[in-house]
N, C-alpha and C positions, 0 to 999 in steps of 0.2 A: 546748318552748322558749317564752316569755313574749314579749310585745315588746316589753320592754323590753329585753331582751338582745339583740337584733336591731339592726343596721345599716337605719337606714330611708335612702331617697331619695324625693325628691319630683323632680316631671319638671322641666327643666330652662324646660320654655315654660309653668312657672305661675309667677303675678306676687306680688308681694309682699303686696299686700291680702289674700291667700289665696282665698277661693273656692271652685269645685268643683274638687278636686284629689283625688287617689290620692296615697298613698305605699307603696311595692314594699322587702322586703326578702326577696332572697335568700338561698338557706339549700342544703345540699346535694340535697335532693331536692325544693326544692316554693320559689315565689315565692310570699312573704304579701303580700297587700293590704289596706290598710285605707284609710278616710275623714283625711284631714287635720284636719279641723274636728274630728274627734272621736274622738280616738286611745286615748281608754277604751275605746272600744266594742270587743268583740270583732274581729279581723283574720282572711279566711280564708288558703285555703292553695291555688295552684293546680299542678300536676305543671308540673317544666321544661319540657315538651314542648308541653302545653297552654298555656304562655305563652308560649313560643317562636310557636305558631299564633296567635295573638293579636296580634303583636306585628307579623309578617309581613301579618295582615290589615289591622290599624290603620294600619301604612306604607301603602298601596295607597289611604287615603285614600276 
């Protein structure tokens, strides 16, 4: 799957200027991530599971 075919989001606390930001699109088996600034660039692909643990640490701040 391309990413262009993907549904991107970007997080909901990055500002308009852009910045350092991620954009996540999920997919049946795996969350892509790529650079916002530079959405050519190849996106990798993380297991649900493995971004679920991710996401759980990132909360805890």
């Amino acid at each position: 799957m391309s990413g262009t075919e993907l549904m991107w989001f970007t997080s909901s606390y990055s500002s308009a200027q852009g910045g350092d930001c991620i954009e996540v699109a999920a997919t049946g088996r795996a969350v892509r991530v790529r650079d916002s600034k530079d959405v050519e660039r190849p996106h990798f692909a993380v297991g649900r599971e493995g971004w679920a643990q991710f996401v759980r640490y990132a909360a805890r701040g």
